[in-house]
C-alpha positions in Angstrom: -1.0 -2.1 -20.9 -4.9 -1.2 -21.9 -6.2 0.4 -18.6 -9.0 -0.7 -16.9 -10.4 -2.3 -13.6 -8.3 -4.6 -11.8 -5.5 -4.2 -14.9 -2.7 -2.8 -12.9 -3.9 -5.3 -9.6 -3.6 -8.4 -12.3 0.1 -7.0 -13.6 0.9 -6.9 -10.0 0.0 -10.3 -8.8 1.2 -11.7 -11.9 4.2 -10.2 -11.1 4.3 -11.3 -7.3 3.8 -14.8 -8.9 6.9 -14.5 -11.3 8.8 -13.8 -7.9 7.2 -15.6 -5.2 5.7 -18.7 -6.7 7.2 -21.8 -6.6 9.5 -23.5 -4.3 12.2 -20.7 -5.2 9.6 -17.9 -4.6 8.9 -19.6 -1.2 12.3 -19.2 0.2 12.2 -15.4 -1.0 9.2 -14.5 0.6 9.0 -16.5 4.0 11.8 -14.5 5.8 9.7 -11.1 4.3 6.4 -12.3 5.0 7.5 -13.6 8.0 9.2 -10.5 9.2 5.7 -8.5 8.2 4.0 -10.4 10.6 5.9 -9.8 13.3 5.5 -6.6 13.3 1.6 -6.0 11.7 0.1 -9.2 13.0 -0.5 -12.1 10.6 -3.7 -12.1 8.4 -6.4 -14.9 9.1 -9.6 -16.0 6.6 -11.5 -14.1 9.2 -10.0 -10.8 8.9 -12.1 -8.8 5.8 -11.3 -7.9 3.5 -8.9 -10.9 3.2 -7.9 -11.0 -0.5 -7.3 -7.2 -0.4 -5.7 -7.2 3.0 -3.4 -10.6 1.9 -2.8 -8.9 -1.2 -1.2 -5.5 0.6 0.8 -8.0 2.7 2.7 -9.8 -0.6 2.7 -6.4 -2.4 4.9 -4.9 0.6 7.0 -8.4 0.5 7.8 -7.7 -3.2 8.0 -3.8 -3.0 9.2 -2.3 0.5 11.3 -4.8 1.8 15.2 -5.4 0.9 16.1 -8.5 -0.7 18.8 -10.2 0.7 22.1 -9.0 0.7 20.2 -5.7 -1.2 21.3 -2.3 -1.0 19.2 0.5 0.1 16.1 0.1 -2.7 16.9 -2.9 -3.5 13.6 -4.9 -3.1 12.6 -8.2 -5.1 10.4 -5.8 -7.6 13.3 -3.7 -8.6 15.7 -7.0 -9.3 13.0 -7.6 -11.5 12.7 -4.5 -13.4 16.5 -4.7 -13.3 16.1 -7.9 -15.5 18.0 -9.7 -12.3 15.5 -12.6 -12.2 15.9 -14.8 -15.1 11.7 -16.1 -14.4 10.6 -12.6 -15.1 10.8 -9.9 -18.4 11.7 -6.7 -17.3 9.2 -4.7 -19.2 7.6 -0.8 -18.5 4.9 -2.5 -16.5 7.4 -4.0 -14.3 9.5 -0.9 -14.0 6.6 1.0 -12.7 5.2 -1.2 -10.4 8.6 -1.3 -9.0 8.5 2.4 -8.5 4.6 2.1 -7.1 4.2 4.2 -3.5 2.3 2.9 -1.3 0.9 5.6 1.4 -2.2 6.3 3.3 -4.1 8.6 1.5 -6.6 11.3 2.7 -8.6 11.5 -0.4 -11.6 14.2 -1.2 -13.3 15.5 -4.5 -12.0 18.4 -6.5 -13.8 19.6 -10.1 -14.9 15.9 -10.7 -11.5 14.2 -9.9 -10.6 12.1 -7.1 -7.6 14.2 -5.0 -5.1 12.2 -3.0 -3.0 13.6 -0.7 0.0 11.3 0.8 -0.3 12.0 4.5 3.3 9.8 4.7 5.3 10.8 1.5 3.8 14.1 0.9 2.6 13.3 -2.8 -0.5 15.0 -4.0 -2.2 13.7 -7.2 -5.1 13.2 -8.4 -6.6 9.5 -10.1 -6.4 9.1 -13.8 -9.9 9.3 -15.6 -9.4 5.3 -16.0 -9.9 5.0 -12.2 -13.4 6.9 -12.3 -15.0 4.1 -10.5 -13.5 4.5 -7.2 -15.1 6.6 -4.8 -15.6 7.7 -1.0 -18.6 8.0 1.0 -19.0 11.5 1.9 -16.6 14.5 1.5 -13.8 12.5 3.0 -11.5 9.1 2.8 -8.6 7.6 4.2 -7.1 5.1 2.1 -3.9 2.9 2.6 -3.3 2.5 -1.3 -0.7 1.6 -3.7 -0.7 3.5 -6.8 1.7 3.9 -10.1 2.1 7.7 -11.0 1.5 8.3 -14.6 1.7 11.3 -17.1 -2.2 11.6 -16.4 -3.2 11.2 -13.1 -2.2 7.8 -10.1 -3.5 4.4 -11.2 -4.7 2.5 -7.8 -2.8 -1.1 -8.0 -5.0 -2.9 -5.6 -8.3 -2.0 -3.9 -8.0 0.8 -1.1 -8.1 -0.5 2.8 -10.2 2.3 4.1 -9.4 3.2 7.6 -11.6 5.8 9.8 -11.6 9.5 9.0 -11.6 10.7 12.6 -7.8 10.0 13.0 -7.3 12.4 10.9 -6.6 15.5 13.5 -4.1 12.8 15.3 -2.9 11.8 11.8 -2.1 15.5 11.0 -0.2 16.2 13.9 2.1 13.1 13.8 3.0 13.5 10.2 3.9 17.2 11.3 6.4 16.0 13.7 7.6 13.5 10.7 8.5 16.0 8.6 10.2 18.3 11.8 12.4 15.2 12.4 10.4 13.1 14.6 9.1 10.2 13.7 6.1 8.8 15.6 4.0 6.8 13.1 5.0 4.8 10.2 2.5 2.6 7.4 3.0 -0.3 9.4 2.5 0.8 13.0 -0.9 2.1 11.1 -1.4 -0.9 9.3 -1.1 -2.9 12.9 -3.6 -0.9 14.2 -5.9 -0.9 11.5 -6.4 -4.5 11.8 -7.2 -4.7 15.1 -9.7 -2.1 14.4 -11.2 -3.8 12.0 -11.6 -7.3 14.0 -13.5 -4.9 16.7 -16.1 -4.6 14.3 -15.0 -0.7 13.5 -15.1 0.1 17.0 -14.1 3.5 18.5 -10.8 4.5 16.7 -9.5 6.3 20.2 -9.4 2.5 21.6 -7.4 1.1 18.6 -4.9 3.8 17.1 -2.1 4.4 19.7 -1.8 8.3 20.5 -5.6 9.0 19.1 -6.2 12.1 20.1 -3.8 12.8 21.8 
């Protein structure tokens, strides 16, 4: 695939539409979707940015969550690069986005490249030269992203959800405990919290993310 903007983003809805469209697709994704919700807090026209935001909630349908009856990995995306779903060709493209991590990123500027540093899985990379124009405001970002790692830098799948760089200090220390074998924060408690922090308008993060500087 020819890189370029939105390239990646239009292999991975087209994929999510292979999978999920269709009566068929329905029944696959309502349990998921419905599941997500429960947990994040269902997306409404009202929330911004909606496509993006709607988007991230399929994507994690079709690439975090188990199938049914799926061992550990197993998730809708990899039957597909598996060539387990007759509706959909099991190609590179398919393959990778199956293997896409999604994280939220603290992201800065380094010698003209675009750093990212997974403050969940620990990956640091840096955006491929096709990505050049993404950027941050300041010296600092926080990015909940999906990206495919390549030979020559990440490839972002679908825009960033930017969340507020003063969580950062709280951010730090709870991924610390993470990796000493205490989990206090996952994507999706963050993702929770980042929508109702969002629908205040981007109020004060202290009154939004649970444990904020604590």
């Amino acid at each position: 695939m020819s890189d370029g903007p939105g390239s990646w983003e239009d292999a991975l809805d087209r994929l999510g539409e292979a999978v999920f469209g269709g009566e068929r697709g329905r029944q696959r994704s309502a349990p998921l979707l419905s599941a997500l919700d429960r947990i994040v807090g269902g997306i409404s026209l009202g929330d911004q940015p909606y496509a993006t935001l709607q988007g991230h909630r399929v994507d994690w349908a079709l690439c975090e969550m188990l199938a049914p009856r799926g061992s550990p990995g197993e998730t809708w995306a990899w039957r597909a690069a598996m060539g387990m779903l007759p509706e959909v060709e099991a190609t590179p493209i398919v393959d990778a986005l199956a293997s896409s991590v999604i994280d939220l990123f603290e992201v800065w500027r380094s010698r003209g490249e675009l750093v990212l540093r997974g403050r969940l899985s620990g990956i640091v990379t840096h955006l491929a030269p096709a990505e050049e124009e993404l950027e941050i405001e300041g010296e600092l970002g926080l990015w909940e992203a999906r990206v495919v790692l390549l030979s020559d830098g990440a490839r972002i799948c679908r825009g960033p959800l930017a969340y507020p760089e003063e969580i950062l200090p709280w951010l730090e220390r709870a991924t610390e405990q993470r990796w000493g074998g205490e989990m206090t924060v996952d994507l999706l408690d963050l993702r929770a919290m980042a929508l109702r922090w969002r629908r205040s308008g981007g109020g004060d993060p202290a009154a939004f993310f649970r444990g904020y500087g604590g």
